[in-house]
N, C-alpha and C positions, 0 to 999 in steps of 0.2 A: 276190177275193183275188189272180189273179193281174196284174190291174192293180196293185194298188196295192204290189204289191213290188218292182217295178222303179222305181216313182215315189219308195217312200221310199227306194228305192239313189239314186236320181237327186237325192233333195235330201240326202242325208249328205253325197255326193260332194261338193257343190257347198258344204255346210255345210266339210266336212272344208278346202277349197278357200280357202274367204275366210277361215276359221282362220289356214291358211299365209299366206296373203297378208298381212293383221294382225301374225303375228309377223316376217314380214318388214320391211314397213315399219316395226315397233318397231326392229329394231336397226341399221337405217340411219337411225334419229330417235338411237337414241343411238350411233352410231358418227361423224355430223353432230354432235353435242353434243360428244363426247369432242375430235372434231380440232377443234373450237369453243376448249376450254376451254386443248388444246394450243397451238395460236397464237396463244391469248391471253397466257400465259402468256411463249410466246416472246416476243413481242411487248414484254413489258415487260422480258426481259431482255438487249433487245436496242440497240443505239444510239451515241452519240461517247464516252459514259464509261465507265469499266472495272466498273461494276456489272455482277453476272450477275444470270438469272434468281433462283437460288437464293440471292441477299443481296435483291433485290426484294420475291421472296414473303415472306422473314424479316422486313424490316421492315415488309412490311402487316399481319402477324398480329403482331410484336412491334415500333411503332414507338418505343421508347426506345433500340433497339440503336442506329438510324441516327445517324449524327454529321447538323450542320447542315445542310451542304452535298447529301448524300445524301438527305436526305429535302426539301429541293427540288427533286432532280432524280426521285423515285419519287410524290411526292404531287402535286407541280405541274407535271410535265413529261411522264413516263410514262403516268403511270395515268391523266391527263384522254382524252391520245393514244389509248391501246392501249382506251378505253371506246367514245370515240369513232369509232375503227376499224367495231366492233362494231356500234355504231348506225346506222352512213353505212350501212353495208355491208345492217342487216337493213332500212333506210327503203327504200335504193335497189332490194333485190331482190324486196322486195314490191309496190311501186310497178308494177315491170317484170310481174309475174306477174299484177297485173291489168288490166293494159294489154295485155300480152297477149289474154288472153282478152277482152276485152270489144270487142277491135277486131280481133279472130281474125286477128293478123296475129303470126307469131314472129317477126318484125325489131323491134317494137313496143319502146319503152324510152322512158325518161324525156328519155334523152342523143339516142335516131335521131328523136323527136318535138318537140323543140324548146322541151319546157320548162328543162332545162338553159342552152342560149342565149338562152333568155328571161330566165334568173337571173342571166348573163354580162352581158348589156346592161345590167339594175339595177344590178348590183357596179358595172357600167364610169360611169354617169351618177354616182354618190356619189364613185371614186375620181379620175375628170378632172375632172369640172363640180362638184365637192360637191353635186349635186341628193338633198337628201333630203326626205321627205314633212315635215310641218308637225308640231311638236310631238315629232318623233325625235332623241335624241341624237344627235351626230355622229360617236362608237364605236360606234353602232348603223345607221349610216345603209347601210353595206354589207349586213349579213346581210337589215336589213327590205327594201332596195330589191329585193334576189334572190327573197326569199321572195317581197315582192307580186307581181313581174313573173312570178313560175314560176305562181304559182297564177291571176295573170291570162292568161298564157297558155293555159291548160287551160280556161278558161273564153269564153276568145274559140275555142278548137278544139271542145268542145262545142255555144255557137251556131252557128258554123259548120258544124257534123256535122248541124243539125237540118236547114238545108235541103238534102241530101242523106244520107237517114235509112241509114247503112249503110257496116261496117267501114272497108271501103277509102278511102272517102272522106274517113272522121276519118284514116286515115293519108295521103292525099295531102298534106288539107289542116296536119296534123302538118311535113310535109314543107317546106313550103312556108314555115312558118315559121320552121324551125327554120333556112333560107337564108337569110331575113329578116333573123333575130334577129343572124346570126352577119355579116352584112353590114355592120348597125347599128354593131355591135362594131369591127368592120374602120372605118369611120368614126371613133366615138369614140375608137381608137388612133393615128389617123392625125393628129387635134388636138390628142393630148395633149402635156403635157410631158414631158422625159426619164424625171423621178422619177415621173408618174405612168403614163406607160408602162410600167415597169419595175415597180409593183407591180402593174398589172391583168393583165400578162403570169406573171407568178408566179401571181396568185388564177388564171387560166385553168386554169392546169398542177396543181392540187387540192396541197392538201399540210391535214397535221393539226398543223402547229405550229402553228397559232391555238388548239388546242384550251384549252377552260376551264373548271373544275368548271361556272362555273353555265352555259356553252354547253352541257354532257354533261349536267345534270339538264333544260333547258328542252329539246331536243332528245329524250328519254327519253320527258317529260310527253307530247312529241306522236304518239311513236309509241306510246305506252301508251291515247289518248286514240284512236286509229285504230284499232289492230288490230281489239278488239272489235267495231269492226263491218266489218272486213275477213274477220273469222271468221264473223260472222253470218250474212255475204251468197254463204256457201261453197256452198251448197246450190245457190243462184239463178246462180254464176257456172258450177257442175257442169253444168247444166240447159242453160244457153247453148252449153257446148261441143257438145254435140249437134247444135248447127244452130238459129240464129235462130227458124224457123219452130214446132220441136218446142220452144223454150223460150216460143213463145206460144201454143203449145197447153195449155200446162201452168198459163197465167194471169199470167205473165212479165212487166210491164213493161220492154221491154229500153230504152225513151228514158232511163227514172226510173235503172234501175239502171247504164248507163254515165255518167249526169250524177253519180250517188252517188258511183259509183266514181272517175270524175275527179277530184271533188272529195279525194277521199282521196289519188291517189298525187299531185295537185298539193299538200297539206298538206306528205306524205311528202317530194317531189323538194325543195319550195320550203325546207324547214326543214332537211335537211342539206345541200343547194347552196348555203346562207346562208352554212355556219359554215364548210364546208371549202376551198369554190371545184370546179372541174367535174371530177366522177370519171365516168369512160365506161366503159362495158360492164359493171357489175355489175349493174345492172338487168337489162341484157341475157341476158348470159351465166348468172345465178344461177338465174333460174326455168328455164334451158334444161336445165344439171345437175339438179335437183329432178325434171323432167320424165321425164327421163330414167328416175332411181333410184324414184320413187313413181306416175307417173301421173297423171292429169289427175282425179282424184277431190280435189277443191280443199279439202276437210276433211285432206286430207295434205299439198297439194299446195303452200300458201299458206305453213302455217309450215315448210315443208323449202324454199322457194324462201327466206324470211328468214335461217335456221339457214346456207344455202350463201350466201351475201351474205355472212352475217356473216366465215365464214370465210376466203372469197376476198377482203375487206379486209385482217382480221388478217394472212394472208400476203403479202400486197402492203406493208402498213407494214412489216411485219418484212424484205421482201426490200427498199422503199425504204433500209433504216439498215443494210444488208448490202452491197447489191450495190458499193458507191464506199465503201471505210474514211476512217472522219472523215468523211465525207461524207451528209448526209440528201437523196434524192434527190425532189421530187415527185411524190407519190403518183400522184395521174392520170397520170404518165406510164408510171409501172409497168402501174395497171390498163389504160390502151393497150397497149403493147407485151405482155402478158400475155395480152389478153382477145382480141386480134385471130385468133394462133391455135389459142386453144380455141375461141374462135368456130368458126372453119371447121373444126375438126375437129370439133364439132357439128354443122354443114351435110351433109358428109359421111357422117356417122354417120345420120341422119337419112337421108337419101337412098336409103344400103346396107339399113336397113330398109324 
């Protein structure tokens, strides 16, 4: 008896413990939701025309109020934007989270590894040379040449990672072409024409005014077609954090599941790099906040790194149509200039613990 009274204090305690921990992490899911639903909202009442928020909301729940003009600017102009915000944001910081972990490197992101500039050299071959694949529209020839290049990139830094089986080496070789790719680019600008200079240097700089109902429902489809089994594989990516060695003790294929996982944030990067053009550090920086707030337990860890994506978009579109009156500025350059020093104050932070 008196063993076992100190044992059952020993597991309440510990019961009582991950209780707390549980209702923790719930109200930072919905305090991440709530500032989600905030920015979104700003987001759409925000921009060159003198709608607010609160005529926006009005006419999505009662679209008869809107005159003509206003509800092209709330149905076809806003609300594809401020959705799309939302998706670039949850594709890109998912992507980044398990890239992350799967190449146990926290610089790791879709933008420091070189599928981004892989989706840049696509855009740039369709918008100088018109090169589009066989049987693709030619208002489609942009987003598919991004997507293929991103998601073949992920897949030549895979082979590649096989013959040298081990993180760093998928990030060197990430590295390596993410120089490449951006080289390429540097070339194909340098033979363009004026006009098509000038829009590949805009698609660089990311912006959401392409957005379009059916870009925001086909972009939707694919991160709805991903997560599930980005959630599935929560367990196996927990496992890995531990150390390599301890997640093939446990039966782990770690070759199968970073090929999986590639494959996925290549889906993710290549299908929002298509429709926006190159947004930097949210991949980065969204799993690093997440990290922070919930821990490496990836059954939290996965959708709170999405939920923060999502947000640090919505406030970057809302401060793009703030920050210069009349003015929409490109997006990517906000998430630059934004993400650079949350970045280091992450570095930092990280460090001091």
């Amino acid at each position: 008896m008196t063993g076992t009274a100190p044992l059952s204090a020993v597991a309440e305690a510990a019961l009582v413990a991950h209780r707390r921990r549980l209702r923790r992490r719930a109200l930072i899911f919905l305090a991440l939701a709530l500032a989600g639903i905030a920015a979104f909202v700003v987001d759409l009442g925000t921009g060159p025309s003198t709608l607010t928020a609160l005529d926006v909301v009005r006419g999505l729940l009662f679209p008869d109020t809107l005159g003509r003009a206003a509800a092209v600017i709330v149905f076809d102009v806003r609300l594809p934007q401020a959705v799309m915000a939302i998706l670039v944001g949850t594709a890109l910081a998912l992507a980044g989270a398990e890239m992350q972990t799967v190449l146990n490197n926290p610089m790791a992101s879709p933008f420091t590894l070189g599928l981004s500039a892989a989706a840049t050299f696509g855009a740039a071959l369709a918008i100088v040379l018109g090169f589009a694949l066989p049987g693709v529209p030619a208002t489609w020839s942009i987003p598919v040449n991004a997507f293929v290049f991103a998601f073949g990139s992920a897949m030549l830094l895979q082979s590649l990672g096989r013959l040298r089986r081990s993180g760093d080496s998928l990030v060197l070789f990430g590295i390596a072409l993410f120089f490449t790719f951006n080289a390429l680019v540097a070339i194909t600008q340098f033979v363009a024409s004026e006009q098509a200079l000038q829009q590949l240097v805009f698609w660089t700089m990311g912006s959401l005014s392409r957005a379009t109902r059916e870009k925001v429902t086909i972009l939707a489809l694919v991160i709805a077609c991903v997560v599930p089994f980005s959630f599935r594989a929560a367990w196996t990516l927990t496992a890995l954090r531990l150390g390599t060695e301890r997640a093939q003790s446990l039966g782990i294929d770690i070759a199968r599941l970073r090929m999986l996982s590639l494959m996925r944030l290549s889906l993710l990067t290549g299908a929002a790099v298509a429709y926006v053009g190159v947004i930097a550090f949210v991949g980065l920086v969204g799993p690093h906040i997440a990290r922070l707030l919930i821990g490496e337990d990836h059954r939290f860890f996965l959708p709170a790194s999405a939920l923060c994506g999502a947000v640090l978009m919505s406030l970057a579109s809302v401060a793009s149509k703030a920050a210069v009156p009349g003015i929409v500025l490109p997006i990517g350059l906000i998430t630059s200039l934004v993400g650079v020093p949350i970045f280091i104050t992450l570095v930092l932070t990280r460090r001091g613990h």
